[in-house]
N, C-alpha and C positions, 0 to 999 in steps of 0.2 A: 508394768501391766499395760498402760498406754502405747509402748511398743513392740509387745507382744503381737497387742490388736493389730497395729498397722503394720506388724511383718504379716500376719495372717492374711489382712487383705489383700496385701501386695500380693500374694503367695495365689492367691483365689484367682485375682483379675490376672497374673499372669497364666496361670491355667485356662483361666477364659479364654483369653488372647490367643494361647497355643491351640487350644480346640477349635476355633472359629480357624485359623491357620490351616489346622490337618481339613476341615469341614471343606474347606476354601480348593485346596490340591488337589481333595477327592471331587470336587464338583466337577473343575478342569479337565482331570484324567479320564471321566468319566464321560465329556463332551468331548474329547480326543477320540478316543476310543470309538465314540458314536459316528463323528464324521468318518474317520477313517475307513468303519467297518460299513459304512452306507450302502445297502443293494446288494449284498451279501449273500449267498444260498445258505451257508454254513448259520448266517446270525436269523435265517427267516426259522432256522429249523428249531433254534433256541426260542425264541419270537413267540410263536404263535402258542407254544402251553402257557407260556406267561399272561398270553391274550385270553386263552381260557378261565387261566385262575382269576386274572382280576378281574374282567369282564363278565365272563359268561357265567361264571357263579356267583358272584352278587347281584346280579338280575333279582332272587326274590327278596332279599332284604331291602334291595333299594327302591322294586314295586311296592313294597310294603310300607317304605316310610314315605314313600310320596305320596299316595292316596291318600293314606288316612292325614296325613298333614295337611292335602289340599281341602278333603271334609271337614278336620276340626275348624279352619281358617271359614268354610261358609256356616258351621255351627254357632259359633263364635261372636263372627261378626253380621250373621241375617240381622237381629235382634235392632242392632244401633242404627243399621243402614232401614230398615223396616218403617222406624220412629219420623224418620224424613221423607219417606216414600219415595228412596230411592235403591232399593234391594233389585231394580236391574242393572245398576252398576257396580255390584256386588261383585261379579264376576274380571270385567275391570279390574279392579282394586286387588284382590286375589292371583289374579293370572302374572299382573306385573309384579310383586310379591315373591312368585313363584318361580318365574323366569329367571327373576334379577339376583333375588337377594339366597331364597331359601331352598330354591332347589340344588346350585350349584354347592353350598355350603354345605348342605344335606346330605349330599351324596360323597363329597369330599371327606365328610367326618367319618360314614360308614364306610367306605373304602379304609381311610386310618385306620379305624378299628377293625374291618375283615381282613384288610392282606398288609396291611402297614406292619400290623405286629407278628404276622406268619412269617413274612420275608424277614426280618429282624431276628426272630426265633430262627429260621434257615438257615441264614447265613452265620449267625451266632453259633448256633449249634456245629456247623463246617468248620469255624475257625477254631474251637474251643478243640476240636478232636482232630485240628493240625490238615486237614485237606485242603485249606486255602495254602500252607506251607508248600502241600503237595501238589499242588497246580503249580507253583511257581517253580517248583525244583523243576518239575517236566519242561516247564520257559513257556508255557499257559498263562495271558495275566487274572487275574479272577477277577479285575474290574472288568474288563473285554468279553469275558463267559458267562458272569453270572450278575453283572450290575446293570449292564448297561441293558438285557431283553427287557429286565425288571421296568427298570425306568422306563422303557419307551413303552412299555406294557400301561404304565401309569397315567402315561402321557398320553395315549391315547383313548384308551379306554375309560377314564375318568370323565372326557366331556361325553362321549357317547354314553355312560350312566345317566350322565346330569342329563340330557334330554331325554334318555326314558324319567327319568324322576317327574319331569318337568309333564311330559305328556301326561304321567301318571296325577300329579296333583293337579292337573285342569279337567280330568274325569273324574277321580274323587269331589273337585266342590262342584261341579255340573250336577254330578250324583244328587248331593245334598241338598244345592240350592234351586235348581232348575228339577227335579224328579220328586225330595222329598218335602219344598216348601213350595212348590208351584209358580218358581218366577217364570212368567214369559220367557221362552227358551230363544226366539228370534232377537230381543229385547238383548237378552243374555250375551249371546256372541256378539251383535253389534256395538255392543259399549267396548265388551272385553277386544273387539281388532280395533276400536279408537284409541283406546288405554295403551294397548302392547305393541311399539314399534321394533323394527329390525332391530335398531339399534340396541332396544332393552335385548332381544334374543340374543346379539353381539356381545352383550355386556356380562351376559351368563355365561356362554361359552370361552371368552376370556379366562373370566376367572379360572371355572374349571381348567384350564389348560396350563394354569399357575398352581394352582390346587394340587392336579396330579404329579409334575414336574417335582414339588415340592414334598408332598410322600411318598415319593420314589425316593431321590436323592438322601430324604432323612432316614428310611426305615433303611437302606442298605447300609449308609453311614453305622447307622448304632448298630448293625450286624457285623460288619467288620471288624468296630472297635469295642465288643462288648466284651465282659470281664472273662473273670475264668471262672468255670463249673456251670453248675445249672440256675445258682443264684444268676451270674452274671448274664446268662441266656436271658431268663426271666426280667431280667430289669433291663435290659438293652429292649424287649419288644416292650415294657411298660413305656421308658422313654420314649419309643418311638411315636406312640399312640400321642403321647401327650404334647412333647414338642410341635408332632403334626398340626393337633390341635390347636395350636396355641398357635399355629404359622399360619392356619388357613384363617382363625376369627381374625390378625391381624394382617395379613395380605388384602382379608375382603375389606376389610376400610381404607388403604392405599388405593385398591384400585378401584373403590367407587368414586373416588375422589379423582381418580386420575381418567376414568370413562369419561365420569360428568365434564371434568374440561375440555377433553378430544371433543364431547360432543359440542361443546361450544367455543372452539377452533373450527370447526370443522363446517356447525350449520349458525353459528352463530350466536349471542347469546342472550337471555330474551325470550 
C-alpha cells in the first residue's frame, strides 16, 4: 500500500516536472518567434483583430467593474473616515488603493475570464479538429500565427485596460464621496495628488504588464495542450481561467514586494 502511494506521487511530480518542462519550451518559442517576427507587415495584420478582441471589447465589462468598485470602496469606507473628521482624505486612501493594488488585479482577472478562456476554447477547438496539424504540414508554425498576435495582444492591452479601470474607479468614488456625501471636492483632489505618487501609477502598470504576459502565455498553452473532444475544449479554457487566476493573486504579492524595495534602492528607504 505504502508503495503504491509513493509510486503514485513519483508518478504526479514527474508529470508536474514534465508540464512545467513543455510550459517552459512553449514560453521560449514563443519569445523566439516574437523577436524574430518584430515589425512585420504580415504579423501587424494578425496583430491588430487580436487588439480588438482583447481590448476594444472588454472596455465595458472593465468600465463597469471599475466604477462601481471605486463607489463601493467611498460607500464603505465614508462611514470610518467621517468618525475622525477625516473623509477628505478618503479620496487619498481610495485612489492609491485603486492604482496600485485593485485596479490592475481587476482588470487582469476580467480579461482571464473574457478572452483567457475564448483563446483556450480557440485554439483547443483548432487543435482538437487537426488544423494546428494542418499549419505544420503547410511549414506554418502555429506558435508564429496564432500565439504570438494573441500574447502581444495581452501584453498590451491589459495595462491600457488597467488605466481605463483605474480612471474609471477614481470617478466612481468622486461620484460617491465628493457628489453624493458632499466632501469638499478641492480638499478631495488635493489629498488624493499627496497620497498617489508616480511611482504608485508605476507600480500598477508593472504589474498589469506581468498580468497580461502571463494570460497570454497560459490561456494559449492550455489551447494547444488541451485534451480531446469537447470535454477536453471545455476543461482546457476552465484551466485557463483558473491557473490565470491563481498567477495574477500570486504575481501581485512578488511584485509588491519587489516595487516596495526598487522604491527603496532607488529613493531610499525611510
Amino acid at each position: 500500500m505504502l508503495l503504491d502511494q509513493m509510486t503514485m506521487i513519483g508518478r504526479r511530480i514527474r508529470c508536474d516536472v514534465e508540464g512545467f518542462g513543455r510550459f517552459t519550451a512553449f514560453c521560449l518559442a514563443t519569445g523566439g518567434w516574437t523577436v524574430r517576427g518584430a515589425g512585420g507587415y504580415g504579423r501587424m495584420k494578425l496583430l491588430i483583430p487580436q487588439l480588438f478582441q482583447v481590448g476594444t471589447r472588454s472596455i465595458p465589462v472593465v468600465a463597469l467593474v471599475g466604477a462601481f468598485v471605486g463607489a463601493v470602496l467611498g460607500v464603505e469606507m465614508f462611514a470610518q473616515f467621517q468618525e475622525f473628521g477625516q473623509e477628505t482624505r478618503l479620496g487619498g486612501v481610495i485612489h492609491i488603493s485603486v492604482v496600485k493594488q485593485i485596479g490592475p488585479v481587476l482588470a487582469a482577472v476580467m480579461i482571464a475570464g473574457r478572452v483567457g478562456g475564448a483563446v483556450s476554447a480557440e485554439l483547443g477547438s483548432m487543435r482538437v479538429t487537426e488544423q494546428l496539424d494542418a499549419l505544420r504540414v503547410m511549414g506554418s508554425d502555429p506558435i508564429r500565427h496564432l500565439v504570438v498576435p494573441r500574447v502581444l495582444a495581452c501584453l498590451i492591452m491589459v495595462p491600457v485596460l488597467t488605466v481605463f479601470s483605474d480612471l474609471l474607479g477614481i470617478g466612481g468614488s468622486w461620484l460617491v464621496v465628493v457628489q453624493g456625501f458632499g466632501v469638499d471636492a478641492q480638499e478631495y483632489w488635493k489629498f488624493s495628488s499627496e497620497f498617489v505618487s508616480n511611482w504608485d501609477v508605476l507600480t500598477g502598470l508593472v504589474k498589469s504588464v506581468v498580468f497580461g504576459l502571463g494570460i497570454g502565455l497560459i490561456s494559449c498553452y492550455k489551447g494547444f495542450n488541451c485534451g480531446t473532444g469537447a470535454s477536453g475544449v471545455g476543461r482546457a479554457a476552465t484551466d485557463s481561467f483558473v491557473i490565470s487566476f491563481i498567477t495574477i493573486i500570486v504575481a501581485n504579492f512578488f511584485l509588491a514586494q519587489f516595487m516596495n524595495d526598487m522604491h527603496g534602492v532607488i529613493y531610499g528607504y525611510g
